[in-house]
C-alpha positions as CSV (number, residue, x, y, z in Angstrom):
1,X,97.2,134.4,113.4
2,X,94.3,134.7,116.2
3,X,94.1,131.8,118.7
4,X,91.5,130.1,117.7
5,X,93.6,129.5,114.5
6,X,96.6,128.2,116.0
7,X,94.5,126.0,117.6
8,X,92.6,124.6,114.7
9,X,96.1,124.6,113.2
10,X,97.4,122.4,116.3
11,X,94.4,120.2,115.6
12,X,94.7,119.6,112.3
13,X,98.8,118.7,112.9
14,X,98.2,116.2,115.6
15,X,95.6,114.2,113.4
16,X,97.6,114.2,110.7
17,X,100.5,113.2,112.4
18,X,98.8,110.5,114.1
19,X,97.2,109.2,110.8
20,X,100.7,109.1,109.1
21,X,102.4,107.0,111.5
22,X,99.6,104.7,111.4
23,X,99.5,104.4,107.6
24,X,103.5,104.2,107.7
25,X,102.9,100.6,109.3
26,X,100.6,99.4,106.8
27,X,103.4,100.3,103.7
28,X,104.8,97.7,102.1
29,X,106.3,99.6,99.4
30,X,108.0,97.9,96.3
31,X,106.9,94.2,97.7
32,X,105.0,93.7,95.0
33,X,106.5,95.4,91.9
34,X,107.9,92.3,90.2
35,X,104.6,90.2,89.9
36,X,103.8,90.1,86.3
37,X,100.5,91.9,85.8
38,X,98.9,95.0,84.1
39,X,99.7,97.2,86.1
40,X,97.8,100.5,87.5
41,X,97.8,103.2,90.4
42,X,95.2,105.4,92.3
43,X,95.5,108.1,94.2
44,X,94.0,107.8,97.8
45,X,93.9,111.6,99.1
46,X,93.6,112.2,102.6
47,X,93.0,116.1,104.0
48,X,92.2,117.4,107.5
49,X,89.8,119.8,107.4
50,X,87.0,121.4,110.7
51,X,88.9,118.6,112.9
52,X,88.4,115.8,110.8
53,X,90.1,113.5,107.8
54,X,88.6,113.0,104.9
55,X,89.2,111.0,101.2
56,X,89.1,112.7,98.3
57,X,87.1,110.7,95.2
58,X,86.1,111.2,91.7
59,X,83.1,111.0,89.9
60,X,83.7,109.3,86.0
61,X,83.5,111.8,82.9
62,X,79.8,109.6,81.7
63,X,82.0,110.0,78.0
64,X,84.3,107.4,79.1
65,X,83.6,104.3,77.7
66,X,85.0,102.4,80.9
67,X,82.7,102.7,84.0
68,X,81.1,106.1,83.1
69,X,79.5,107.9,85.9
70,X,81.1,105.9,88.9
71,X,82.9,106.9,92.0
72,X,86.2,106.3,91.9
73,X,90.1,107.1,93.4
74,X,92.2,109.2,90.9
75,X,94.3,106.8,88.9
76,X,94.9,104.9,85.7
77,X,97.4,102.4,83.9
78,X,101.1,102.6,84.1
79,X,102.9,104.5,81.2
80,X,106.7,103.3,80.2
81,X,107.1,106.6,81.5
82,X,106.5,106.6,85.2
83,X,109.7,106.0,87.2
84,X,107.2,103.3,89.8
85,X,104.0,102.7,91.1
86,X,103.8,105.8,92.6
87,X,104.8,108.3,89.6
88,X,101.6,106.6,88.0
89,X,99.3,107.2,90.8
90,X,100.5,111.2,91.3
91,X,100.4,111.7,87.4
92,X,97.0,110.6,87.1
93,X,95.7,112.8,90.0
94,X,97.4,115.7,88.2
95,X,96.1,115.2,85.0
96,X,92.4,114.1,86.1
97,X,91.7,117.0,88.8
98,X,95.0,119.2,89.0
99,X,96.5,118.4,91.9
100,X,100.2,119.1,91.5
101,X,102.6,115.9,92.5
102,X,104.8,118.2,94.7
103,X,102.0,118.9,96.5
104,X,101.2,115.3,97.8
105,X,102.9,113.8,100.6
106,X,103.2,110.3,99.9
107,X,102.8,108.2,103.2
108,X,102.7,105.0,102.4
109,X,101.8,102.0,99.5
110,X,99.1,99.0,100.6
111,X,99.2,95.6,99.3
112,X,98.1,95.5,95.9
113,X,94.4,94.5,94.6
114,X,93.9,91.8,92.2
115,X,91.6,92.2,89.5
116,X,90.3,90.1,86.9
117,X,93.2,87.6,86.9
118,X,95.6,89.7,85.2
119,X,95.6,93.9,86.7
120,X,97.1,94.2,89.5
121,X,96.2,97.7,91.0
122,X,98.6,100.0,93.4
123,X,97.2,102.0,96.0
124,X,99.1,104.5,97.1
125,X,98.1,106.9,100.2
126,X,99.0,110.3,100.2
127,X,98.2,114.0,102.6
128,X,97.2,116.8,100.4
129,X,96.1,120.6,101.8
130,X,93.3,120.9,103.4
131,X,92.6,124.0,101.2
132,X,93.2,122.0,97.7
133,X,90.8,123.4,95.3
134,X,90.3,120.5,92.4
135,X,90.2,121.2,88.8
136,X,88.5,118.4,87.4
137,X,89.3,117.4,83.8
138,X,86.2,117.4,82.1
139,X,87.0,114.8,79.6
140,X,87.7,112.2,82.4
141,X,85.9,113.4,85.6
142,X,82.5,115.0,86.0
143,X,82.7,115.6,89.5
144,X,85.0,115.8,92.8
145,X,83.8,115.4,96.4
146,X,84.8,114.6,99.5
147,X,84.1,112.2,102.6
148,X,84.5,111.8,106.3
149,X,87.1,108.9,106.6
150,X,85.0,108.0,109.7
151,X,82.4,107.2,107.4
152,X,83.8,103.9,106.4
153,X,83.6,102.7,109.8
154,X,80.4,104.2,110.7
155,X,77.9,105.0,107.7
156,X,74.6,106.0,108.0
157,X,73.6,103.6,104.3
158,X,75.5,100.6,103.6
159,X,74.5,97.3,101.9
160,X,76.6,94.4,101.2
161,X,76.0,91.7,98.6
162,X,77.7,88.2,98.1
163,X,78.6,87.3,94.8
164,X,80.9,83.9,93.2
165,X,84.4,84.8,92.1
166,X,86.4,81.8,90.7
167,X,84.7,79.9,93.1
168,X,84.8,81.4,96.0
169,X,82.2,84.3,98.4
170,X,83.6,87.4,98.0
171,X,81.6,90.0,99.8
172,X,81.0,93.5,98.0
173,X,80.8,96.5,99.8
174,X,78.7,99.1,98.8
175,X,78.2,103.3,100.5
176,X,75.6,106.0,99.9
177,X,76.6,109.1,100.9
178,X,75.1,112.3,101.4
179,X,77.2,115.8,101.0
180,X,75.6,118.2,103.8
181,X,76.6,120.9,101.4
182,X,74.7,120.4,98.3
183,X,72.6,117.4,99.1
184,X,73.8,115.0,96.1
185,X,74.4,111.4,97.0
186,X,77.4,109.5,96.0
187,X,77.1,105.4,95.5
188,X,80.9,104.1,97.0
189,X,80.7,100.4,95.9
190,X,83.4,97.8,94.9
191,X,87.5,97.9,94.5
192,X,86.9,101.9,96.3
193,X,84.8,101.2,98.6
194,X,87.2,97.8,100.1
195,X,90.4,100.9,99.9
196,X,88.4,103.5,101.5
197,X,87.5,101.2,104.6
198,X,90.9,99.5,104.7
199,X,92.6,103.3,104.9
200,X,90.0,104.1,108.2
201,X,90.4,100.7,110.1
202,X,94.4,101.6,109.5
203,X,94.3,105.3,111.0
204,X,91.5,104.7,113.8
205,X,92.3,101.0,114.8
206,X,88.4,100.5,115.4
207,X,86.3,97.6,113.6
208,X,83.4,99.1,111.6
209,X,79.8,98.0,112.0
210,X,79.3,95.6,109.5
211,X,81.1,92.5,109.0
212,X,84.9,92.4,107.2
213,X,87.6,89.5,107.9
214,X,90.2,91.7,109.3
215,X,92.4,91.4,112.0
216,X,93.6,94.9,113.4
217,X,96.8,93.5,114.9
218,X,97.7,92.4,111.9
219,X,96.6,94.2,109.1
220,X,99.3,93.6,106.2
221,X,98.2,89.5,106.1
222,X,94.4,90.6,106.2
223,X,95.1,93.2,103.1
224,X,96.5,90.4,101.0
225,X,93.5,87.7,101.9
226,X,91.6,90.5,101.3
227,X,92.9,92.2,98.1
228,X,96.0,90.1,96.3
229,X,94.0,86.4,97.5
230,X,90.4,86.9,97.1
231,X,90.2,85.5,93.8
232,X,92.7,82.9,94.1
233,X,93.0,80.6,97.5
234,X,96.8,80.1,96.9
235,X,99.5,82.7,97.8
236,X,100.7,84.8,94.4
């Protein structure tokens, strides 16, 4: 291996090393398994790749009858089969663009999000290979792409909308991004775009530049009023 490799190599270590331990105190792990809900998982995939982090999404198979042609994390609904939370979240990303379970390190689990009263959705973090080639199922995902984490923090198109929600503001946030490489843009909105920016104020410690209520010294309480309370004002 040339130097110049060994020191991309080095690189790529140290800022996945530093993102892990960051994550690690943001896990909250089987907190929240008991809560009667429907319950699902997705797959947030973090790689290191020319110095930086990025997320892994998903683009919806437009045959699917539930939110065709979004951008989305790899994930689905519990089966009795999954051991936990987890198991649901790495099966999914297996079957939806072949990425092999043993081939994820799991880091960490954040709070939950509620949705719609009654699903309750795991997010569960995880480092995959920098060189991971996707093999999208073409039933269920039309497309794969990737994103500088950094971009949550700092994007170049970003709107915001208020809308009601049992009664109470909840602010939606919504991404356009560009890929260099092929010049398609990619609308990050809703339930992925809230996990994608709550991943990057985790691993860089920085406040973006638009508005969120979160407090960076103490980021588990601001995950629940942001994801388990927002459509209920009373603790679950």
């Amino acid at each position: 291996m040339s130097r110049s490799c060994q020191l991309r190599e080095a690189h790529r270590n140290n800022i996945i090393e530093d993102a892990k331990a960051r994550l690690k105190k943001v896990d909250v792990g089987t907190a929240y398994s008991h809560l009667p809900y429907h319950k699902y998982s997705v797959l947030l995939p973090i790689l290191a790749k020319e110095g930086k982090l990025y997320l892994l999404f998903t683009v919806r198979s437009e045959k699917l009858r539930r939110s065709p042609g979004e951008v989305c994390f790899p994930g689905g609904k519990t089966e009795p089969s999954d051991m936990d939370e987890t198991a649901t979240a790495l099966r999914e990303a297996q079957e939806e663009v072949g990425l092999p379970p043993h081939q994820v390190e799991v880091i960490c689990r954040l709070v939950p999000l509620l949705f719609n009263k009654e699903d309750l959705i795991f997010p569960v973090v995880g480092i995959i290979d920098h060189d991971f080639q996707a093999r999208p199922n073409p039933d269920e995902v039309q497309d794969v792409f990737l994103v500088p984490l950094g971009y949550f923090l700092h994007p170049r198109v970003y709107r915001s909308y208020q809308v009601a929600v049992s009664g109470r503001s909840v602010t939606l946030h919504c991404f356009e991004y560009t890929n260099p490489e092929d010049g398609v843009t990619y609308v990050i909105k809703g339930m992925t775009a809230v996990l994608a920016i709550l991943v990057a104020l985790t691993v860089f410690k920085q406040k973006p530049t638009f508005d969120i209520e979160v407090n960076l010294d103490a980021l588990i309480p601001s995950f629940e009023k942001l994801l388990l309370y927002r459509n209920n004002g009373s603790k679950l």
